[in-house]
N, C-alpha and C positions, 0 to 999 in steps of 0.2 A: 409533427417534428421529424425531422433526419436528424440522423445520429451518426459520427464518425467514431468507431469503437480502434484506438491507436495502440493495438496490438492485437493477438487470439490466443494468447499464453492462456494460464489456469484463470486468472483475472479476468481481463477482457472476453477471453473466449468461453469464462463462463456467466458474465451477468448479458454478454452480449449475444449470446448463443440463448439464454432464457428468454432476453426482450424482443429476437428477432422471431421465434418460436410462438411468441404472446402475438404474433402479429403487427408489430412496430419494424418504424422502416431502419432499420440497421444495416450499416456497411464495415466492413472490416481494413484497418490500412495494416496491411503486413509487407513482409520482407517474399521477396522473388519464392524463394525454399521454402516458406511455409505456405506461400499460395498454391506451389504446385502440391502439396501435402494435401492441403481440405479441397483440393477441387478432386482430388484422387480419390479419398476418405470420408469428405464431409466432415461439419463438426459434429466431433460426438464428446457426449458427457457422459459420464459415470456416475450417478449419485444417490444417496439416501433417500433423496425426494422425488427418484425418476428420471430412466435413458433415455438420452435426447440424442438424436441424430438429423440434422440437416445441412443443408447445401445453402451455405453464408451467400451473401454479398459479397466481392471483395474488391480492392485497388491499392494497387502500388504508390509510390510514391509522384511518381512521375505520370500518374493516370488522374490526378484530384483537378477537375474542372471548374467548382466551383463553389462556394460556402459551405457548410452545416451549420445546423441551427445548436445541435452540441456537442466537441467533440471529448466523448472519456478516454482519457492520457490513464493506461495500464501498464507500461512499459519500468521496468525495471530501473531505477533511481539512475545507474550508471549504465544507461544507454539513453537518456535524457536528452543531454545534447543535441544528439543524431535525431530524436523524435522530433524534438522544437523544429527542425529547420525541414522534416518530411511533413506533417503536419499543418506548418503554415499557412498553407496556399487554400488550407478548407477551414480558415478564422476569417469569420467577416468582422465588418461593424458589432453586427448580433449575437454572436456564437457566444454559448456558454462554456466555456472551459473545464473541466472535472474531472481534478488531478487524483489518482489512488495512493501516491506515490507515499511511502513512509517518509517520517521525520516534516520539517519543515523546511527545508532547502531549496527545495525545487518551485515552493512558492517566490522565492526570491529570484529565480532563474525566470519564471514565466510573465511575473510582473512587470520584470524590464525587459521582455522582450514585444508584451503583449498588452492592450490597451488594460488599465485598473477593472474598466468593465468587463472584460473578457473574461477575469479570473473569478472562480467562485469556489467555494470552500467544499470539501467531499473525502470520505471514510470507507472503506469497506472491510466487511469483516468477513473472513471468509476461509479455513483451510482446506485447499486445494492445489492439486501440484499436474505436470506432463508429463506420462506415462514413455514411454519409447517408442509408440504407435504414434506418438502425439493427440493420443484422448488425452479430456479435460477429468482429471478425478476427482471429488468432493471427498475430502477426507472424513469431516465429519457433518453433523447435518444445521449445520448454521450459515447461512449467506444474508447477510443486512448490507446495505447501503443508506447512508444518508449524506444528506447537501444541503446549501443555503447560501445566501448573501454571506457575505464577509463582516458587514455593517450588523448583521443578526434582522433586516429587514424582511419582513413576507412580498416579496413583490411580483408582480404578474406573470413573471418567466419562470419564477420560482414553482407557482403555483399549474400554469402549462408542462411545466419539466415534470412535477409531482406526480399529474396524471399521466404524463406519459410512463414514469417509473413502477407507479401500483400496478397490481395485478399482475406476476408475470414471470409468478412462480419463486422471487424472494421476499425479503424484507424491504422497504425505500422508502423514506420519509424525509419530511424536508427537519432541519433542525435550524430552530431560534439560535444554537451556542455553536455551530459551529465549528469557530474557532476554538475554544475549549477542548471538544470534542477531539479534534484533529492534535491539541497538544498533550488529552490523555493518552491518546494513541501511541505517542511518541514515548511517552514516559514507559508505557507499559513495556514498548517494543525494545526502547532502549536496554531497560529493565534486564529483563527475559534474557535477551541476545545477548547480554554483559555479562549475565551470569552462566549462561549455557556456555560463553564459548572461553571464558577464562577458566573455568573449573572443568570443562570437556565432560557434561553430563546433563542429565536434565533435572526438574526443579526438584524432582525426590531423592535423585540420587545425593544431588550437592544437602539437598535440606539433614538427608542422614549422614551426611560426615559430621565428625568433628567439630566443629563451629562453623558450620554451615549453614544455617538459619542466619548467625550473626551477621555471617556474611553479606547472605541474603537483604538483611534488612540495612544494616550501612550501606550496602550500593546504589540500594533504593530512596534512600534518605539523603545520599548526594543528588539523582536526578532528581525528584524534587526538589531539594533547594536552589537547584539552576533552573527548574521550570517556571517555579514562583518568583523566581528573579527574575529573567527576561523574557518570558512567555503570558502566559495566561494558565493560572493556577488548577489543577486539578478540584474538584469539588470531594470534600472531606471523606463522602460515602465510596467513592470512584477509590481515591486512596486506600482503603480500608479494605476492598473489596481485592486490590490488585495487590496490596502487602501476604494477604492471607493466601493465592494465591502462586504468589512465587516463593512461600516459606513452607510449602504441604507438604511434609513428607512422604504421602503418597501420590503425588503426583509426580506423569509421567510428560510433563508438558514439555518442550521444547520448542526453539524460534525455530523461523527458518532460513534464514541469516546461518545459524549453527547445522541446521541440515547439507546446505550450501557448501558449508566448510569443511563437511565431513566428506562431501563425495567431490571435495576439490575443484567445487566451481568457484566463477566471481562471486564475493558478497558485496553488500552494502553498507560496509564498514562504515565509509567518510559521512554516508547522511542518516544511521538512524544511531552512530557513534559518536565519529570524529567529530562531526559537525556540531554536537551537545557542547564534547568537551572544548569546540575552541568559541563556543560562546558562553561558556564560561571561564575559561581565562581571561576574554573581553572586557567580565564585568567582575575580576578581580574574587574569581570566585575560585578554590581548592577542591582538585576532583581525583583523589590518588585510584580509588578503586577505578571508577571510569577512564580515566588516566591509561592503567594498568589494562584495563581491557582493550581497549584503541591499539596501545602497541604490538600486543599479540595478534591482534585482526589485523594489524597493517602487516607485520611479519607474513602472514598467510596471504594477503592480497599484492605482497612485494615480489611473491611467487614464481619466475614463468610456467605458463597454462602450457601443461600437455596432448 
């Protein structure tokens, strides 16, 4: 398999800096600035698991000649756009599509741009951020990916994609759920980012205030009742697991949506937020906490960038 890896940020540049290391054929589509960057530097990672340095593949926009067999979409929810239409010209008939992108929005964006078979469902889990060198850093020591049919189908490409993903220095499996999967993500992310950046703290500091826990658990009891209304419901355990989680008073967790916000970059407000709340308006559904947190992240995103 070829692999078109559509960005070399902390994401891309680090599941695709692992697979190309593993000796798979990986190319990188980046922007002008960052290709003169790793031809200067190389990629290099930082991590728990072991420093990697080497000398990518790469191609601009304007250099893609012809197909890949799959291209993984890492690029930042609100530079999307701009990706779909760089991108393109390396989607055949064949190409697997493998979006990392938080929330679900972007599934709606590539659908109609791009044949139903194109698009295939994909997660990763992984905190890591770009240093000002531009290394890739692994914050902590966890990196999974997983993918699959849409349909929850095992099928031939799935199972070629699979071995191309094992071995290769992280986690990658294929998943029967999916879609499940990619909407507990969103719950969580939702979650998290909602409460990090309305209370301006992370999940111990808000858990020790004053009705903080409370809080904690009605925000989370609104995204759930819009996920199980117009998604694909979380599974009981998964609930349970991520309740306990964003109510710890000794946790120091934080999104990065809220990191974002603090050092006054773009977030992702409109797709792992905005986009919850106005699908639940849709379906006549009351989200004051979520509501409440949307506004304040649009305030920050209504910004002008310095």
């Amino acid at each position: 398999m070829r692999m078109l890896v559509v960005g070399a940020g902390s994401t891309g540049g680090y599941f695709g800096g692992r697979l190309a290391a593993a000796g798979r054929d990986v190319t990188f589509l980046v922007r002008q600035r960052r290709a003169e960057q790793l031809r200067k530097t190389g990629l290099q990672i930082v991590s728990p698991s072991g420093d990697l340095t080497l000398a990518p593949k790469l191609l601009t926009a304007d250099q893609i000649e012809s197909p890949f067999d799959v291209a993984l979409l890492t690029v930042k929810a609100y530079a999307l756009e701009q990706a779909v239409e760089d991108f393109s010209p390396a989607v055949g008939a064949e190409t697997i599509i493998l979006p990392v992108l938080n929330g679900m929005k972007h599934m709606d964006v590539l659908t109609s741009r791009f044949a139903t078979r194109n698009v295939a469902g994909c997660i990763c889990k992984i905190a890591s951020t770009l240093d000002d060198e531009g290394r890739i850093i692994e914050l902590a020591n966890f990196h999974e990916i997983a993918y699959g049919e849409l349909d929850g189908s095992t099928s031939e490409r799935m199972t070629q994609l699979d071995a191309f993903m094992r071995d290769a220095g992280f986690v990658a499996r294929i998943s029967p759920a999916i879609q499940r999967e990619m909407w507990e993500k969103w719950t969580f992310l939702a979650s998290l980012g909602a409460i990090n950046s309305l209370m301006r703290g992370s999940i111990g500091e808000v858990a020790r205030a004053p009705g903080g826990q409370e809080f904690a658990n009605a925000l989370l009891d609104e995204v759930l009742s819009v996920v199980k209304t117009v998604g694909v419901a979380p599974t009981e355990k998964y609930s349970s697991i991520i309740r306990a989680q964003l109510t710890d008073p000794k946790s120091t967790l934080t999104s990065s949506m809220y990191r974002d916000l603090q050092q006054g970059y773009p977030i992702e407000s409109e797709q792992i937020v905005g986009n919850l709340v106005e699908r639940a308006r849709n379906a006549g559904l009351s989200t004051p906490l979520l509501s409440a947190a949307y506004a304040n992240l649009s305030v920050h995103s209504a910004r002008p960038r310095t």
